[in-house]
C-alpha positions as CSV (number, residue, x, y, z in Angstrom):
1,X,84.8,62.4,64.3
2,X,82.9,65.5,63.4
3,X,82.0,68.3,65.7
4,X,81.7,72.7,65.5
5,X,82.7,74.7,68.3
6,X,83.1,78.7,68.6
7,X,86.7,79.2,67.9
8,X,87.2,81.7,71.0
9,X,85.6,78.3,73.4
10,X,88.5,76.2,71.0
11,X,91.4,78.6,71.4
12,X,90.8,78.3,75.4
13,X,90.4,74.7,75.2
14,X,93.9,74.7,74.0
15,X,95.3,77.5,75.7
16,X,94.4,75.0,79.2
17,X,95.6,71.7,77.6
18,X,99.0,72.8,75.3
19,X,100.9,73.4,78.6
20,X,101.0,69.5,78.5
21,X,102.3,68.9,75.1
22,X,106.1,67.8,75.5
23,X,108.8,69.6,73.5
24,X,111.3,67.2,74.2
25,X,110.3,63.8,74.1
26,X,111.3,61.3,71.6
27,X,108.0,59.7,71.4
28,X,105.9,61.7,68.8
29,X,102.7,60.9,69.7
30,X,103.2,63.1,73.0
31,X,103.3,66.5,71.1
32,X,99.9,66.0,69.8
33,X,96.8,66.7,71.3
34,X,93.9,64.1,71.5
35,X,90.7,65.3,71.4
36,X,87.3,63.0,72.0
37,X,83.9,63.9,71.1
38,X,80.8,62.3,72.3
39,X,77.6,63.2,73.3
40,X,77.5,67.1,73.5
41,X,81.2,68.0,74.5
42,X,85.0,67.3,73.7
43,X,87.4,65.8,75.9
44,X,91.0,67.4,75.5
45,X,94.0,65.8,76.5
46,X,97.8,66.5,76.5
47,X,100.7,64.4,78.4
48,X,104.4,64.7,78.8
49,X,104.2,62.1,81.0
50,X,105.3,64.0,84.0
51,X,102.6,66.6,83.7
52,X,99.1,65.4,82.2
53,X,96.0,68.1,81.9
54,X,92.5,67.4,80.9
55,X,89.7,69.8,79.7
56,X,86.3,69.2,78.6
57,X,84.3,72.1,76.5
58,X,80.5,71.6,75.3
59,X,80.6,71.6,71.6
60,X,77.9,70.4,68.5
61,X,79.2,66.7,68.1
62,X,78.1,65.5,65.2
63,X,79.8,62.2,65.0
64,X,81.3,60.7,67.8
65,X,85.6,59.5,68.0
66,X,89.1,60.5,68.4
67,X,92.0,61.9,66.9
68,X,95.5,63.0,67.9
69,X,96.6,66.3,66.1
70,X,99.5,67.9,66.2
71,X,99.6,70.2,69.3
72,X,101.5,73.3,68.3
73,X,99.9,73.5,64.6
74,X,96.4,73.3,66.3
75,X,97.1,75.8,68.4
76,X,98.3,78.3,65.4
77,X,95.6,77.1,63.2
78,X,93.0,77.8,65.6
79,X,94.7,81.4,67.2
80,X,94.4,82.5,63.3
81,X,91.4,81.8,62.8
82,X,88.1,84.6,63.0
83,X,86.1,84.4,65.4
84,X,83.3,81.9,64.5
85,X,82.1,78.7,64.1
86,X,85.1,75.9,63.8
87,X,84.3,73.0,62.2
88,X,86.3,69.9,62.7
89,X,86.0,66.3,61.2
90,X,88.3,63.6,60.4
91,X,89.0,61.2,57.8
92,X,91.6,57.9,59.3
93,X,94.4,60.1,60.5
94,X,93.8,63.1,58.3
95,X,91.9,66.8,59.7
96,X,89.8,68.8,58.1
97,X,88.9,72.3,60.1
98,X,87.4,74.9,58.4
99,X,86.1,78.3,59.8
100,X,84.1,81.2,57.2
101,X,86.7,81.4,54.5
102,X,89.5,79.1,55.9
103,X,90.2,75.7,55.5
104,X,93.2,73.6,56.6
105,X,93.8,69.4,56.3
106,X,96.3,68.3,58.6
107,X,97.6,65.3,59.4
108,X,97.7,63.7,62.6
109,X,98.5,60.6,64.8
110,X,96.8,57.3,65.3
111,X,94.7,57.5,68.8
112,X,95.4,54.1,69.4
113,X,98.7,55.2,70.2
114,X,97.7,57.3,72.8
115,X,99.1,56.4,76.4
116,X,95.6,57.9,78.1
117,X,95.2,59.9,81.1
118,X,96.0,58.9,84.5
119,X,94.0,58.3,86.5
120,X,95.0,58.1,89.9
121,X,93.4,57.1,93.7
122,X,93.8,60.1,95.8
123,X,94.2,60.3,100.2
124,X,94.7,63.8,100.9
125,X,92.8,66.9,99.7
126,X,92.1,70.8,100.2
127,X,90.0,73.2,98.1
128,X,90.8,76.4,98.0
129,X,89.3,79.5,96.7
130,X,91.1,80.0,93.7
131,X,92.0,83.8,94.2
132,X,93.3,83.0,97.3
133,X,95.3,80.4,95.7
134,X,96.5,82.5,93.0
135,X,97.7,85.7,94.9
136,X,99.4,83.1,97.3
137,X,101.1,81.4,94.8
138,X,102.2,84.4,92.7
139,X,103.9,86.1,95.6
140,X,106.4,82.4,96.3
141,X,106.3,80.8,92.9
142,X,109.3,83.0,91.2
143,X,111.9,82.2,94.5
144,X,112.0,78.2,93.7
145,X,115.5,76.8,93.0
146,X,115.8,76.3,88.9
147,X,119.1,73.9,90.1
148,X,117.7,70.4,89.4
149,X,120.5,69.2,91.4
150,X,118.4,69.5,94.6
151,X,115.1,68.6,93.6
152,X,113.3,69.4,96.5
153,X,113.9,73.1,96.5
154,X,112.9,73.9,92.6
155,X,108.8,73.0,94.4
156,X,106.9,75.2,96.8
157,X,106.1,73.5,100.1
158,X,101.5,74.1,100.4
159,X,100.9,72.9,104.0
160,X,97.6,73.3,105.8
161,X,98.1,72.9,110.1
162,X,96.2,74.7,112.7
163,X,94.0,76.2,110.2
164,X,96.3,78.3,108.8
165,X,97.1,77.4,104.8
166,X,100.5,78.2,104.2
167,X,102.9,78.3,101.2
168,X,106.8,78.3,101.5
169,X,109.8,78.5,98.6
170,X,113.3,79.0,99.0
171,X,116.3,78.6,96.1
172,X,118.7,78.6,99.3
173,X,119.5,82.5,99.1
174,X,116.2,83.6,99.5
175,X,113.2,82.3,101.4
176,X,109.5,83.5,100.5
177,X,106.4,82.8,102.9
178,X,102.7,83.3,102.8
179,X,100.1,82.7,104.7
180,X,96.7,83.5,105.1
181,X,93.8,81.9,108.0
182,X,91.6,79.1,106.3
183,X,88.2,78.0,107.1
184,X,89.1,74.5,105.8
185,X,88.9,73.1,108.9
186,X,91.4,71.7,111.3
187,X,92.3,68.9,108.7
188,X,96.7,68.9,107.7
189,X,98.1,68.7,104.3
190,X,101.6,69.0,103.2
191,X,103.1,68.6,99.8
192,X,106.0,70.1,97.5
193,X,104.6,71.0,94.0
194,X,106.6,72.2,91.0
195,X,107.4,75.7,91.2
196,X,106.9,76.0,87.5
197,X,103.4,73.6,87.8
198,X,102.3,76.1,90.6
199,X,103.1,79.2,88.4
200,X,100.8,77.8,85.8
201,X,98.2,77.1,88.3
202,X,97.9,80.3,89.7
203,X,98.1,82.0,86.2
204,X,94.8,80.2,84.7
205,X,91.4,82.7,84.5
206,X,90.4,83.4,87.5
207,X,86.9,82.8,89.2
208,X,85.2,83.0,92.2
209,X,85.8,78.9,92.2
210,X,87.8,76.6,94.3
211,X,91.0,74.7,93.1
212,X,91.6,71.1,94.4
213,X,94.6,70.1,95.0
214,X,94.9,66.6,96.5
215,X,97.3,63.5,97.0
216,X,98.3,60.3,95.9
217,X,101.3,58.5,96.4
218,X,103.9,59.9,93.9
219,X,101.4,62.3,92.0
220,X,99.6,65.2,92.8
221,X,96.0,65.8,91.7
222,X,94.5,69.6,90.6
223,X,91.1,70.3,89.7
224,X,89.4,73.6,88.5
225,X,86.6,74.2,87.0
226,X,86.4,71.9,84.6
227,X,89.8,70.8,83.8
228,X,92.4,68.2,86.0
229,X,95.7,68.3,86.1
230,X,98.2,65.3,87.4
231,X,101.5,66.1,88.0
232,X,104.6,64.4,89.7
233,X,105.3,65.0,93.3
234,X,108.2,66.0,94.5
235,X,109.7,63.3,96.7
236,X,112.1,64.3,99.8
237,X,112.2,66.2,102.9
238,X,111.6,70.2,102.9
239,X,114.3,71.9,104.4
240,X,113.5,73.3,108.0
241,X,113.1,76.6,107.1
242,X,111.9,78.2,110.5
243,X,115.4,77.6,111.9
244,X,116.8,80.8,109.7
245,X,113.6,82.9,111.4
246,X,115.1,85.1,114.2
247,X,113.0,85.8,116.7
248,X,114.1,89.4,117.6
249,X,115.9,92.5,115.6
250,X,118.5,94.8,116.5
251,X,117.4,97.1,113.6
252,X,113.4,97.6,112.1
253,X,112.6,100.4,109.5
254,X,109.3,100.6,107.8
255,X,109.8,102.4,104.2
256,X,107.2,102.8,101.4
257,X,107.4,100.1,99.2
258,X,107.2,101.3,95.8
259,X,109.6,103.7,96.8
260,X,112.1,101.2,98.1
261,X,111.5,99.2,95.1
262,X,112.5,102.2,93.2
263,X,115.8,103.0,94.8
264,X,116.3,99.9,94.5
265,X,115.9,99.7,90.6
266,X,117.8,102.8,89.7
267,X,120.6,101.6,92.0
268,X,120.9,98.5,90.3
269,X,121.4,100.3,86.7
270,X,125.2,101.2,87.1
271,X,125.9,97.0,87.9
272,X,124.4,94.1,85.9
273,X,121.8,92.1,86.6
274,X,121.9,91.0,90.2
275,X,124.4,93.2,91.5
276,X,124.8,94.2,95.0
277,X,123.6,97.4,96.5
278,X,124.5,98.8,99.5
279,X,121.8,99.6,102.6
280,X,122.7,102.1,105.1
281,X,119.8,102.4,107.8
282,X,120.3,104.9,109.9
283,X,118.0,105.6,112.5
284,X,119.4,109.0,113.9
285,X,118.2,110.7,110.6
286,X,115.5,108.2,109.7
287,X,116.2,107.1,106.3
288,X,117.7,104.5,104.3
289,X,120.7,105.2,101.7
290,X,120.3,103.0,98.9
291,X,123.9,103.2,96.9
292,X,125.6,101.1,94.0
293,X,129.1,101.5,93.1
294,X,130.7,99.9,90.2
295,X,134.3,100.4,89.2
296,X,135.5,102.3,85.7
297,X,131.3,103.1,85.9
298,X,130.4,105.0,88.4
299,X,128.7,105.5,91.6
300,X,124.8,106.3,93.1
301,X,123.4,107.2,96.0
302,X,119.4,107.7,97.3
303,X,118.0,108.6,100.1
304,X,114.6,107.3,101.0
305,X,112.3,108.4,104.0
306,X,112.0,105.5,106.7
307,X,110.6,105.0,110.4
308,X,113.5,103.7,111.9
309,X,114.4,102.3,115.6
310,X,117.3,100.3,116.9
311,X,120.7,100.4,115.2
312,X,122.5,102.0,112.3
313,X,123.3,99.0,110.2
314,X,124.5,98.8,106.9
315,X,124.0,96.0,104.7
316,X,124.4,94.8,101.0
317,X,121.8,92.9,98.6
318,X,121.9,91.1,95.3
319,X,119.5,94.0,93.5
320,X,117.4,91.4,91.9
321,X,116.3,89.5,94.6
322,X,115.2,92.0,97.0
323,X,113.4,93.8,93.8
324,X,111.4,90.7,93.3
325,X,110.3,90.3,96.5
326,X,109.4,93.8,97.1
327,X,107.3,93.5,93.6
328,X,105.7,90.9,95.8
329,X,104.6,92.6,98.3
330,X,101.1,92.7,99.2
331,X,100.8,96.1,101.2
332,X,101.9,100.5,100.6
333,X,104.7,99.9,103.2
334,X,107.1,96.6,104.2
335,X,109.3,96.8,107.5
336,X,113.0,95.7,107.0
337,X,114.3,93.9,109.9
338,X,118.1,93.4,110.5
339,X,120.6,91.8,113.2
340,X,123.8,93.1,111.8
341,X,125.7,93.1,108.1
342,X,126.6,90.2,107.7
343,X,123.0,87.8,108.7
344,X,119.8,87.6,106.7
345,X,117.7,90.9,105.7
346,X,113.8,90.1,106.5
347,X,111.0,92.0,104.8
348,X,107.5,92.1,106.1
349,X,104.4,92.8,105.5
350,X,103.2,95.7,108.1
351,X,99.7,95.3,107.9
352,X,99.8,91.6,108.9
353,X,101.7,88.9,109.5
354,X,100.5,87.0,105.7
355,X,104.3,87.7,103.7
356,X,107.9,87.3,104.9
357,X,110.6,87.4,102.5
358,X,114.1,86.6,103.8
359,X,117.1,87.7,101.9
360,X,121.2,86.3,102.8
361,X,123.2,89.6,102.3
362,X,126.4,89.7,100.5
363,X,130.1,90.8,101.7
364,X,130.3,94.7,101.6
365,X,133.0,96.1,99.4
């Protein structure tokens, strides 16, 4: 095999593709990287065997074949390198790449060994426009469970029904939704998808493209411009979330939300990380009094300006969770719904109904 390629085209080559190479597995061949040229381009390809991801990239292919090379010292080799032509070629199982100055033999793995890339017949599919995708994913990705003890909640339940494309997560304390209208038609889809696989999705460079995401049996299918990714799908039944959804409030204020966020923050600083802070919503002087108080410490106190109707409540919050989900939130201002101290806090979006992020209070001290 013997082929150049620009080493900025390379390095995002194996930016895509290294998210595949396994860390963990006894099976050495799995923390290489096989590349394939022919014709005019090279095929990269990384497995863990849960998680397999494929990218092709144009490139000057000299002589056609395959190598496995070790993923993590490719990735190094190529991140140092200037920005220039890279030239690789092999001899058996032994690399040569060389860029201006640089040179570097490696050795690698036999290809023969390689266990290929799966590829799989698919039922189900969407396409999505990938900034869509991404700012939805971003805003649930971070609330999935990281128990493995319950499979089913560490994914984030995609469903597509009515024409309305939806995406769900909840690690059972908090529950994050998003929606937004699709012109996909009045087709369904529903799967749950690796919170971490999602997250990795919605971070790759975005375009005005779609992403694909579609079906098969035990394995879910992505596609985006240019590379495809196959992952494991999670197996089991998502939990009903719309039963914790109240349908009414004895309490609504609508605050700014960086300045909530804020409160919020600073509160948080007397306690460690995830400790409660207090909510008093009053709505005679139309504010809410974000206060922390930690023993042998100290105490806080904030006020912050709110439109308020209904009841006074007050109301505690793990700090990091409702910090998260206001960092989420899509709009200047989020409403904070409430039917009494001790049942679920909801935040929502005020200039639609496209983010809802429920939090479970904690017991007030």
């Amino acid at each position: 095999m013997k082929f150049s390629i620009n080493q900025t085209e390379l390095s995002n080559a194996l930016a895509i593709v290294q998210k595949g190479v396994s860390t963990r597995s006894t099976l050495p061949i799995l923390a290489g990287i096989y590349l394939e040229a022919h014709h005019d381009s090279i095929v990269f390809q990384t497995t863990d065997l849960d998680l397999s991801i494929q990218f092709t990239s144009t490139a000057l292919v000299e002589e056609a074949g395959s190598a496995v090379l070790p993923g993590k010292l490719l990735v190094d080799i190529v991140k140092s390198l200037p920005d220039a032509a890279v030239h690789v070629s092999t001899d058996g199982e032994t690399a040569t790449i060389t860029c201006d100055n640089s040179s570097f033999s490696i050795k690698g793995l036999s290809a023969q060994d390689w266990p290929g890339f799966p590829f799989v017949k698919t039922d189900q599919q969407i396409s999505i426009p990938f900034e869509t995708f991404s700012s939805m994913a971003k805003k649930v990705s971070n609330v999935v469970s990281r128990d493995d003890s319950r499979p089913i909640l560490t994914g984030v339940l995609i469903t597509l029904e009515g024409g309305v494309l939806k995406m769900v997560a909840t690690d059972s304390y908090r529950l994050s939704v998003t929606q937004k209208t699709s012109d996909m038609g009045e087709g369904e889809f529903s799967a749950v998808i690796s919170g971490t696989f999602v997250a990795e999705l919605a971070a790759l460079p975005k375009s005005g493209d779609d992403i694909s995401i579609a079906l098969a049996e035990n394995q879910i299918v992505v596609s985006y411009r240019g590379t495809s990714f196959v992952n494991r799908r999670i197996e089991g039944k998502y939990p009903n979330y719309k039963q914790l959804l109240p349908s009414s409030h004895a309490t609504r204020a609508v605050v700014d939300t960086a300045a909530l966020a804020a409160a919020v923050k600073r509160a948080a600083l007397l306690g460690s990380s995830g400790s409660s802070v207090r909510f008093s919503v009053s709505p005679e002087a139309q504010i809410i009094t974000i206060s922390s108080v930690r023993q042998d410490v100290g105490s806080t106190q904030e006020i912050v300006p709110a439109q308020v109707e209904g009841d006074p409540c007050e109301i505690a919050f793990n700090s990091s969770y409702v910090g998260e989900g206001l960092n989420s939130a899509p709009s200047d201002t989020i409403a904070l719904e409430l039917q009494g101290s001790m049942k679920p806090g909801i935040f929502k979006d005020t200039r639609s109904e496209d983010y809802l992020y429920l939090v479970m209070p904690v017991r007030l001290s």
